[in-house]
Backbone as a printed PyTorch tensor [residue, N CA C, xyz], in Angstrom:
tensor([[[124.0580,  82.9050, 118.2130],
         [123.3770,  84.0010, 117.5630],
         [122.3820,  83.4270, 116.5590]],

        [[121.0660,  83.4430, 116.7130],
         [120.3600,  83.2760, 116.0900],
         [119.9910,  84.4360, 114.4880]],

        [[119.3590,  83.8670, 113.2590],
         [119.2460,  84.7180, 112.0280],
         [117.7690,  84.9500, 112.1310]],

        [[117.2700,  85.8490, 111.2580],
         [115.7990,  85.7480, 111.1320],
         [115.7660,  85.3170, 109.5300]],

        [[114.7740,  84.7650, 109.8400],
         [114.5200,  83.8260, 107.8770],
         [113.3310,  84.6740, 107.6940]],

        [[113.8460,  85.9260, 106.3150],
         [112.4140,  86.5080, 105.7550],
         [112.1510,  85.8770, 104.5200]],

        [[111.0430,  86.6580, 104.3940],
         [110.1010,  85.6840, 103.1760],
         [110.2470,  86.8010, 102.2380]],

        [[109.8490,  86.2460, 100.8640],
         [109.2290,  87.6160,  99.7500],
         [108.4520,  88.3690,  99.7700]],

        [[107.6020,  88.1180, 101.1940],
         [106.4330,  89.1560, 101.5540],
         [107.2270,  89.7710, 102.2060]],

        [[107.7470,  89.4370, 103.4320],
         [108.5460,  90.1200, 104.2580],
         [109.7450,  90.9430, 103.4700]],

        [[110.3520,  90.7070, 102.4450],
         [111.1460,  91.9860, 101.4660],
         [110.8400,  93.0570, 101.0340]],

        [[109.2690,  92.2840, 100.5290],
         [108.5540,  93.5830, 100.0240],
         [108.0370,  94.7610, 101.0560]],

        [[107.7220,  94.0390, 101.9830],
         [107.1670,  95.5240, 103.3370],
         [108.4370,  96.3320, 103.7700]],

        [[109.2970,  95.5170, 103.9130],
         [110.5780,  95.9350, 103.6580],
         [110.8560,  97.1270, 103.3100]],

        [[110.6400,  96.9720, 101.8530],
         [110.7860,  98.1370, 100.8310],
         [109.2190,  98.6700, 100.2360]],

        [[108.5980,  98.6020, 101.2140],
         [107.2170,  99.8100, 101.3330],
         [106.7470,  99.2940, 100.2850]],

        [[107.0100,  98.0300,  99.7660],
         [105.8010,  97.8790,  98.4600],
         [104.6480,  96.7740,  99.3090]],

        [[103.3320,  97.0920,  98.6080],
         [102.1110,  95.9440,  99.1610],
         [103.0730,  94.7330,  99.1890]],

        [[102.4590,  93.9020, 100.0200],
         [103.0080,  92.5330, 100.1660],
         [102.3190,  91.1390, 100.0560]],

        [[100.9570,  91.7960,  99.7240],
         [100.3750,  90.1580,  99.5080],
         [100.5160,  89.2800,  98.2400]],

        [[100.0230,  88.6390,  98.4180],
         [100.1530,  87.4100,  97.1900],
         [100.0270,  88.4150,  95.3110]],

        [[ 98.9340,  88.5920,  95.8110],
         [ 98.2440,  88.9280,  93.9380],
         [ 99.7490,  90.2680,  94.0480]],

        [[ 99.3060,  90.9010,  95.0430],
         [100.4220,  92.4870,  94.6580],
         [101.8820,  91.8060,  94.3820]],

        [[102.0710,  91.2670,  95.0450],
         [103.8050,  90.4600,  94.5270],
         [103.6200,  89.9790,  93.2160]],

        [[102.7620,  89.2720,  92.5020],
         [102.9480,  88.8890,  91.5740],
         [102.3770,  89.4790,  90.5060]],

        [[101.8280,  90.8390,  91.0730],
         [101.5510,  91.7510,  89.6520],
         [102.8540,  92.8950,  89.3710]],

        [[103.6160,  92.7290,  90.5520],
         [104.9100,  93.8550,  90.3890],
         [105.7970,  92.4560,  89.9760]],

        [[106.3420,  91.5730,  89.9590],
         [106.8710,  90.6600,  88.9160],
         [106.8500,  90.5820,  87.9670]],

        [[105.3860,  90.4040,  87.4110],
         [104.7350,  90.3870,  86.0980],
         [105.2460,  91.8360,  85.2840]],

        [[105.0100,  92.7260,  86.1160],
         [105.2810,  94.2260,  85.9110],
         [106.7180,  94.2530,  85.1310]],

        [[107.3340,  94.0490,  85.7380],
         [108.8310,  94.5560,  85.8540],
         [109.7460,  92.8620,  85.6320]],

        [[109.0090,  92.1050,  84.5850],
         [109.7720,  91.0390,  84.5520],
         [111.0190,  91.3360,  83.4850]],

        [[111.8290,  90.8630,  83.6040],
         [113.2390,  91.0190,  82.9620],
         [113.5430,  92.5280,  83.4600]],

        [[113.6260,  93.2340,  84.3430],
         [114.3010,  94.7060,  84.6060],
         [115.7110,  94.4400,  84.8940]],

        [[115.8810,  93.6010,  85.2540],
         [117.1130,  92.9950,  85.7930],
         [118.0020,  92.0570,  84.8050]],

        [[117.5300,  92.0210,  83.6500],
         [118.4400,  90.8110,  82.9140],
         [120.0900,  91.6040,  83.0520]],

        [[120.4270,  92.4870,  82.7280],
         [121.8310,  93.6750,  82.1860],
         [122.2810,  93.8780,  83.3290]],

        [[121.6340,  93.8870,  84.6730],
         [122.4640,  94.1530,  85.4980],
         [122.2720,  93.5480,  87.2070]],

        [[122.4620,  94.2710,  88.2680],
         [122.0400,  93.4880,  89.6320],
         [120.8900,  93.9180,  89.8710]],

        [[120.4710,  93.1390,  90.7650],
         [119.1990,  93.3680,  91.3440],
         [118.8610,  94.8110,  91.9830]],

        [[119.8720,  95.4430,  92.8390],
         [119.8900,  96.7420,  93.1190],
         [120.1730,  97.7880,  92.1160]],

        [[120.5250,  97.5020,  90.8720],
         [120.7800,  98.7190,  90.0640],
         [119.7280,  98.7810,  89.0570]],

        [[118.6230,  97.6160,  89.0430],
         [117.4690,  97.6620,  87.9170],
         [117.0830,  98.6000,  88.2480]],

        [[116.5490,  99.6420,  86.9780],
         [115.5550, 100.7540,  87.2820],
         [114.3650, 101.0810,  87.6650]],

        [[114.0440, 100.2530,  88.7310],
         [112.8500, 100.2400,  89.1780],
         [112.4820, 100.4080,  90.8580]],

        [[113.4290, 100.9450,  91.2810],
         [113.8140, 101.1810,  92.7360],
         [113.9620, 102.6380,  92.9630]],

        [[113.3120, 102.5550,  94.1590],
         [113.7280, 104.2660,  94.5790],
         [115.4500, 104.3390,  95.2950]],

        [[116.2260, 105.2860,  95.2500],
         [117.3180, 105.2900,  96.1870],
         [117.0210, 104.6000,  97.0490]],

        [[116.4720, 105.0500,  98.0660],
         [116.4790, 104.0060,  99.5210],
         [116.2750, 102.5200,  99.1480]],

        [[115.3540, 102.0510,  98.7750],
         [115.1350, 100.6840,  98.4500],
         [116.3400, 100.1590,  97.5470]],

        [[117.2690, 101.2970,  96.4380],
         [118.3830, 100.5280,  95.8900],
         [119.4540, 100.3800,  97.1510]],

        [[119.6410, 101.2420,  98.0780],
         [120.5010, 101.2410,  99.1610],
         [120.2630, 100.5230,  99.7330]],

        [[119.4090,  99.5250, 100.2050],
         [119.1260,  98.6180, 100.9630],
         [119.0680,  97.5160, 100.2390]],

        [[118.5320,  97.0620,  99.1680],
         [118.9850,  96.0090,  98.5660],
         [120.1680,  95.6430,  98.1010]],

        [[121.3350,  96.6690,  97.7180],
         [122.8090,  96.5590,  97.7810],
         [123.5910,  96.1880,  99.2410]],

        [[122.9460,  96.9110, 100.0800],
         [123.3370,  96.3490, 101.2760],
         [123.0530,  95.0800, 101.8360]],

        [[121.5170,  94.7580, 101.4780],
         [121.5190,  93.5060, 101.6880],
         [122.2430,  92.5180, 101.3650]],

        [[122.3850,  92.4980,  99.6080],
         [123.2710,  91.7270,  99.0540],
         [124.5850,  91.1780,  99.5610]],

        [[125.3170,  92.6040,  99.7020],
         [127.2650,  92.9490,  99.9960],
         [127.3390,  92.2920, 101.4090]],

        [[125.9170,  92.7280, 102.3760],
         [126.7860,  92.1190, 103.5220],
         [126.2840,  90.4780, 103.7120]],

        [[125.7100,  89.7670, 102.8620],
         [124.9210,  88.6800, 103.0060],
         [123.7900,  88.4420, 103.9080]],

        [[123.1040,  89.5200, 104.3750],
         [122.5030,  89.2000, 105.3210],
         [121.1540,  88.7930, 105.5680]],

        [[120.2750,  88.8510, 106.4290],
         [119.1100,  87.9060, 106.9710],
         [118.1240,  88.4100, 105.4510]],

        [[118.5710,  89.4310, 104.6750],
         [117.8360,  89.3570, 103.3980],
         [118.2470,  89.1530, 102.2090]],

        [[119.2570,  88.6610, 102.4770],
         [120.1840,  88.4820, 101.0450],
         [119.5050,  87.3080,  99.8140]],

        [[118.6860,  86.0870, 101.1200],
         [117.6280,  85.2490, 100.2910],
         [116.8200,  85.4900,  99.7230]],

        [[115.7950,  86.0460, 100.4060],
         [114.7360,  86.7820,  99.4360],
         [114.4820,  87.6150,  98.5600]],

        [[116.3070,  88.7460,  98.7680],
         [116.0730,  89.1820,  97.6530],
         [117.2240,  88.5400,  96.2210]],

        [[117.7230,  87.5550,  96.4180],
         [118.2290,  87.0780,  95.4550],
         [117.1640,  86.0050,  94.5090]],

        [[116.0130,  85.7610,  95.2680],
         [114.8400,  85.1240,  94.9170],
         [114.3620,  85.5120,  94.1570]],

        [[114.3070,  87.0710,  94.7310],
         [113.2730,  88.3410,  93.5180],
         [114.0220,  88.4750,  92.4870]],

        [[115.2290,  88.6270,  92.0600],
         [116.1100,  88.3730,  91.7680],
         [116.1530,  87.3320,  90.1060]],

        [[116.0420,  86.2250,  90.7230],
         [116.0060,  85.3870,  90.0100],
         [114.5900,  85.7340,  89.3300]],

        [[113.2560,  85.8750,  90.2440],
         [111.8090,  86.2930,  89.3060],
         [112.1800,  86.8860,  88.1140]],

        [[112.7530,  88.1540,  88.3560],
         [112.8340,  89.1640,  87.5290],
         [113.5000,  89.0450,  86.1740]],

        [[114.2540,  88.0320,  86.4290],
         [115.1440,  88.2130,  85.3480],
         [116.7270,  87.4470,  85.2660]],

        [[116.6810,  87.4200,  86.0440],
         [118.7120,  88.0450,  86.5230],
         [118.7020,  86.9700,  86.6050]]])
């Protein structure tokens, strides 16, 4: 069984945000430390769906659990 390896662009389309270079790193910049107090899925800066899917990602470890523990780390956490 092969995995798929996504990227931080690939998280972000993911979760319907722009995905290029400058846009990733102006929603970083944005929202740096949102995450220090708590997980990555419960910072306040997520819509439901996108917190539901980044919790899921997390819990089940899966083919996005990297990238978004990456963002993760950007942010704050």
């Amino acid at each position: 069984m092969s995995s798929n390896i996504h990227t931080l662009s690939d998280l972000f389309k993911q979760l319907g945000l722009p995905a290029d270079p400058a846009s990733i790193q102006a929603f970083i910049a944005r929202h740096e430390g949102a995450c220090t107090d708590c997980a990555l899925p419960h910072a306040p800066i997520w819509t439901e769906s996108q917190r539901a899917f980044l919790e899921q990602a997390i819990a089940e470890d899966s083919d996005w659990a990297l990238p978004a523990e990456a963002l993760a780390g950007m942010l704050g956490h």
